[in-house]
N, C-alpha and C positions, 0 to 999 in steps of 0.2 A: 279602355284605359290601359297602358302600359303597364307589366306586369313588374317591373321596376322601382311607377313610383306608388307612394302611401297613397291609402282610399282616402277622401277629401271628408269631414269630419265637419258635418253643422258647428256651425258655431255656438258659444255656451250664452245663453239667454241674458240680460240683464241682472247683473247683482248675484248670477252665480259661478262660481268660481271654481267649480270641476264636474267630471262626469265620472260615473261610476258606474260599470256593469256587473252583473251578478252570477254567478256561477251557472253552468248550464245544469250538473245535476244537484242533488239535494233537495230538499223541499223547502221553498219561500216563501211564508206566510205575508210577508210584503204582495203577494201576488192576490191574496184575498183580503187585502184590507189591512193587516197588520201594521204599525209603524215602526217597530222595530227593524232594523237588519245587521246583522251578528258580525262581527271581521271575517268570520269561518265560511262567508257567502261571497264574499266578497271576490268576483276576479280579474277585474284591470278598474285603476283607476288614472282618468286623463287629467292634465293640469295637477296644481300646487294647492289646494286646498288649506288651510288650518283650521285651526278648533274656533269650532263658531260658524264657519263657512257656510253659505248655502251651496250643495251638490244638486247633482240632477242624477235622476238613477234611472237603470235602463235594464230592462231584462238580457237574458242571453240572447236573444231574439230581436233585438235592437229596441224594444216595445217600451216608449216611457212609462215608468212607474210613477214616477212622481219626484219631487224634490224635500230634500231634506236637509238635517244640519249635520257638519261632519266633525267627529272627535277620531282623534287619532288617540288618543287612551285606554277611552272607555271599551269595553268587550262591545257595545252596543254601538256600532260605529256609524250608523245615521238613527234620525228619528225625522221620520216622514212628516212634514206638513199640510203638506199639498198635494194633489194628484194633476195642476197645472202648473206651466212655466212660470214659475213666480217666485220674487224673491223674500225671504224673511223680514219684511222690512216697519216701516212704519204704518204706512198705511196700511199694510196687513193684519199687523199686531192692532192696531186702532179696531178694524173689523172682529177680530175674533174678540178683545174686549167687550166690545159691546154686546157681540152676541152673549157672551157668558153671562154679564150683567142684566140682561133682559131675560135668559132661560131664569134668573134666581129672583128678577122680579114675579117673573110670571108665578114664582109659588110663596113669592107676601114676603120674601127675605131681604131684601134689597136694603131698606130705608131702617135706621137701630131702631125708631119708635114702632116697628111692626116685628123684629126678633132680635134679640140683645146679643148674638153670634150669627154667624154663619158662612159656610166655604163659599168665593166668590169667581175662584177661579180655578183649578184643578189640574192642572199638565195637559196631559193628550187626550183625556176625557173631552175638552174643549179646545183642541186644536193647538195650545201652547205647550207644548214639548219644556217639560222641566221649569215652569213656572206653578207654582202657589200662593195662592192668598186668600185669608181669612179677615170680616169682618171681624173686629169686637166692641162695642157698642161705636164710637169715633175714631175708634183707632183701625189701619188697615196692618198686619203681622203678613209680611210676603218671605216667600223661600226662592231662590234662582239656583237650581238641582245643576243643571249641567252649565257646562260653557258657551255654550250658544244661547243659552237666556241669561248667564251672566253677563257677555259681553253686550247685550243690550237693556239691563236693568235699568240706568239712570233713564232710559225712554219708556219705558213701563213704568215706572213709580209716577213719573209725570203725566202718563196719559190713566195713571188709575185715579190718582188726587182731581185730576180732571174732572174726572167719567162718572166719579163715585161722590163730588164736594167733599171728599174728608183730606186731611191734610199730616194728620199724625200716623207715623209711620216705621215700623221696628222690621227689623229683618233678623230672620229664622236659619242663614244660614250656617246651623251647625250638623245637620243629617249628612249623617257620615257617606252617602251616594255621592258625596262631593269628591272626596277623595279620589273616585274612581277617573273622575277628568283632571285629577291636579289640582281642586279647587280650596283655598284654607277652609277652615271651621270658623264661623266668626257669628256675635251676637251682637246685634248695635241695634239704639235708637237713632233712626234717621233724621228724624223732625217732632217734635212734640217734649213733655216732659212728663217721663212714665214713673210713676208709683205701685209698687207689687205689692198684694195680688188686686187685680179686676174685678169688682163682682159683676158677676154674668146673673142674670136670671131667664131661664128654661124654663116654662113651660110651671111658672109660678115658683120655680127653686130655686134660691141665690146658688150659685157656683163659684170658686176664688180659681181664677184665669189669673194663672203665670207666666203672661207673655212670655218673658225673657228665659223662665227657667224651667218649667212645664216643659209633660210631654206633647209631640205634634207643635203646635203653636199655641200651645195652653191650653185646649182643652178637647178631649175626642168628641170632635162635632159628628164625628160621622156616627155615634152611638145616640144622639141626641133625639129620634123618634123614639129608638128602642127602650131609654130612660123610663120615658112615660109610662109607653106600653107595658115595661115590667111593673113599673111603681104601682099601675091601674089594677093589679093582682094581689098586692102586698095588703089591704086591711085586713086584722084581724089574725094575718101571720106571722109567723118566728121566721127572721127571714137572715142569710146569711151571703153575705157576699165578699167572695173572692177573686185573688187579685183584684180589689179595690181600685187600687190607685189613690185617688181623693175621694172615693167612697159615694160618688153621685147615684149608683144604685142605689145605695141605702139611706142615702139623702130625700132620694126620692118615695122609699117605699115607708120611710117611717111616716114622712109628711103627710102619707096618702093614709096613714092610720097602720103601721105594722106594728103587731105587739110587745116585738123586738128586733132589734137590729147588731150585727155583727161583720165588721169588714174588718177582712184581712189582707195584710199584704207589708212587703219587707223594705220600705222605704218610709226611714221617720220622716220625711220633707212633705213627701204626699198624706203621711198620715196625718202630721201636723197643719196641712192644709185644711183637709178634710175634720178636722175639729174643730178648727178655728168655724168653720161652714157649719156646722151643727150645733156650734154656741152661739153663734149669729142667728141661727133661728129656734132656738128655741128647743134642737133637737136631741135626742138622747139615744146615743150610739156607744159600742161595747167594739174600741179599739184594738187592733193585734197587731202588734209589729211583730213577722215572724215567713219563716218559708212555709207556702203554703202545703208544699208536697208535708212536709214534717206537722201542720199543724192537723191537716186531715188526720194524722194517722195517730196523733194526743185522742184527737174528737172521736173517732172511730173506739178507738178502745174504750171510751168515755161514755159509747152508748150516746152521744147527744143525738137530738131529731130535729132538723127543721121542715117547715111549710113552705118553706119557697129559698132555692137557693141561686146564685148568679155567679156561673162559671166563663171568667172572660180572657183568658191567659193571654201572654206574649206572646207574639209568634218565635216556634220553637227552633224556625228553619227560613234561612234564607237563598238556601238553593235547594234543587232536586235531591243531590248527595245526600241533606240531611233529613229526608224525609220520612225514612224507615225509623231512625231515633227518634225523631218527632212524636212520627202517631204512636208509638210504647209511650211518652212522656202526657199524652194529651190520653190516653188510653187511662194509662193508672190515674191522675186526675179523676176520668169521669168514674170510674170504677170505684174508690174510695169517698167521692161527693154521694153519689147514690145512694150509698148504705146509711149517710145520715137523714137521707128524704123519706119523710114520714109519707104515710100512706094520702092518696091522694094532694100530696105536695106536686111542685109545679116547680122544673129545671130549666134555668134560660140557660143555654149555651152556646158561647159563641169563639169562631175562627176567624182570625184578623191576616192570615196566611195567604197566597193565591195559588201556592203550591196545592190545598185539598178543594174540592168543591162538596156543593150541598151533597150530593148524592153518597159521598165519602165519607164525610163528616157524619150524616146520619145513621150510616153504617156503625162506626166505627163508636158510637153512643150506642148501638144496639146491641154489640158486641158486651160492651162492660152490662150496661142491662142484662143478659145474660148470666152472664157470669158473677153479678150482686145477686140474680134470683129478685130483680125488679123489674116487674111487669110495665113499660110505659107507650102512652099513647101519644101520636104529632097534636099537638093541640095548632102549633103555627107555624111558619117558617118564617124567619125577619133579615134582613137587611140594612146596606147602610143607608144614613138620610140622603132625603132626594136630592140634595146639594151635591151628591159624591155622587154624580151619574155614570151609568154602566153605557160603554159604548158595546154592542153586539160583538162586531169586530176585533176586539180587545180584551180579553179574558182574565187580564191583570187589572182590569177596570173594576171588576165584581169580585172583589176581593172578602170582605165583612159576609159573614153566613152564620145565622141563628137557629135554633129551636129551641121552640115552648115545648117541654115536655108535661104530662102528668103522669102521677106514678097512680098504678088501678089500684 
């Protein structure tokens, strides 16, 4: 070929609308499976793409990677789909549908007379890149995260109402990740006519799901094995649970026969949720609206003791940067909760963060142990529910990490 003219450029496959190559050096987790890839990787891209697009991506090496969806905003400038020529399209989205729909029947979730919640669709965990959706009894609650599952919602609600027979339908898009592609905050009931709150029942516990104004899409499903699991420890104990939220630890562990219950936490909306939840059944709970760091340190001076206590905080950090101030804030936490666990008492603790993992996290409770002069042993390590699947691949997938502790 003439040194003159351009090298001759396969043409871009059906339905997608650029090519993108990737830097020669740096490390690219897109090369083992990851679906992210950062603008900062980024180094020529062919054609006009915009937000929503499906690209094709290509190593330095000419080597397809796979195809993905392109924002020109977000720092996350593709999110891989595929590892073939293929475009993001209907019949795609119908495929991965289903698939997700069948992994949640396969574990009894699918149908509300067999579980009164549950996640039915998950982002990239199941191959949809910034789609969400949760069952809750008839109603489906969807979030469209990025712009490339915005731009094809109205085809997704219709092939989920399909997929699923439900027909009533609210959307969650107020998670602030929206921003990040331009996209408004907005709360609507799409189809249906919704009254707040939802009583959910778990696992034999009514719950008040506030679609519209709850956190997540009304209620932490992906806490809902762990519910159990603690409440199945709680009879016969003094049991204390911070950051509550709506108090479904303690919902749970009085139900299950705790000799008292205590949930804390700085939101009168969730508190007043969670009471209204506990005068509906019947239960008897000792309210605090208050910051938890400041009410540790009343209890602390106060000598109190509990038999079982439930540590589940915010996450304190949404990047790397803030990770140092984090583990000090999740540090003093566990350090000041310790001192109130009575002798063979029993500490759930849990990281909703992806920034730490188990092995961190355990540390970093061993650490305050330490340093309270409390002796404790792993009785377990937990997880989120199996609805919220971990892909290997995707280390942002494995997010939720617990331990059972007991104290010798």
């Amino acid at each position: 070929m003439p040194a003159d003219l351009p090298p001759i450029r396969p043409p871009l496959p059906p339905g997608i609308s650029g090519r993108v190559l990737l830097q020669q050096q740096g490390t690219h987790r897109s090369l083992q499976g990851h679906p992210w890839i950062y603008r900062s990787e980024l180094a020529q891209i062919e054609g006009d793409p915009v937000d929503g697009d499906c690209v094709e991506v290509k190593s330095a090496r000419g080597d397809r990677i796979g195809c993905g969806i392109w924002s020109s905003r977000s720092q996350i400038s593709i999110r891989l789909y595929s590892r073939r020529e293929e475009a993001f399209d209907g019949p795609l989205l119908s495929r991965r549908l289903d698939a997700a729909l069948a992994f949640r029947n396969s574990l009894g979730l699918l149908k509300p007379q067999a579980a009164d919640a549950a996640r039915l669709v998950w982002s990239e965990s199941d191959g949809l890149p910034g789609l969400v959706v949760d069952r809750y009894q008839d109603w489906l609650v969807a979030q469209f995260l990025t712009a490339g599952m915005e731009r094809r919602a109205g085809e997704v609600v219709s092939l989920l109402q399909e997929k699923t027979g439900l027909s009533r339908v609210i959307l969650r898009n107020d998670a602030p990740v929206r921003l990040q592609e331009n996209l408004p905050l907005e709360k609507k009931v799409l189809s249906g006519s919704y009254d707040d709150p939802l009583w959910i029942r778990q696992n034999g516990v009514l719950l008040p799901a506030r679609l519209l104004e709850g956190q997540k899409t009304g209620l932490y499903l992906d806490q809902s094995a762990n519910y159990a699991e603690v409440g199945a420890l709680a009879a016969g104990r003094r049991v204390l649970d911070l950051f509550c939220y709506q108090g479904a630890f303690a919902l749970f562990c009085s139900a299950a026969g705790a000799i008292s219950c205590t949930a804390v936490d700085q939101s009168d909306a969730a508190l007043q949720a969670g009471r209204a939840a506990a005068q509906k059944a019947g239960i008897a709970i000792d309210w605090v609206q208050e910051n938890v760091f400041d009410w540790l340190r009343r209890a602390q001076r106060a000598k109190e003791q509990y038999d079982l206590i439930t540590l589940d905080p915010p996450s304190f950090t949404k990047t790397k940067a803030q990770r140092a101030a984090a583990l000090r804030g999740y540090h003093e936490l566990h350090l000041r909760a310790l001192r109130l666990l009575a002798p063979g008492g029993v500490l759930a603790s849990f990281c909703c963060s992806h920034h730490f993992g188990l092995a961190e996290w355990k540390e970093m409770i061993g650490r305050a142990s330490w340093e309270a002069d409390v002796a404790l042993r792993l009785r377990k390590t937990l997880s989120q529910s199996s609805d919220h699947p971990i892909l290997l691949t995707i280390p942002e997938t494995e997010y939720l990490k617990g331990c059972l502790v007991e104290r010798r």
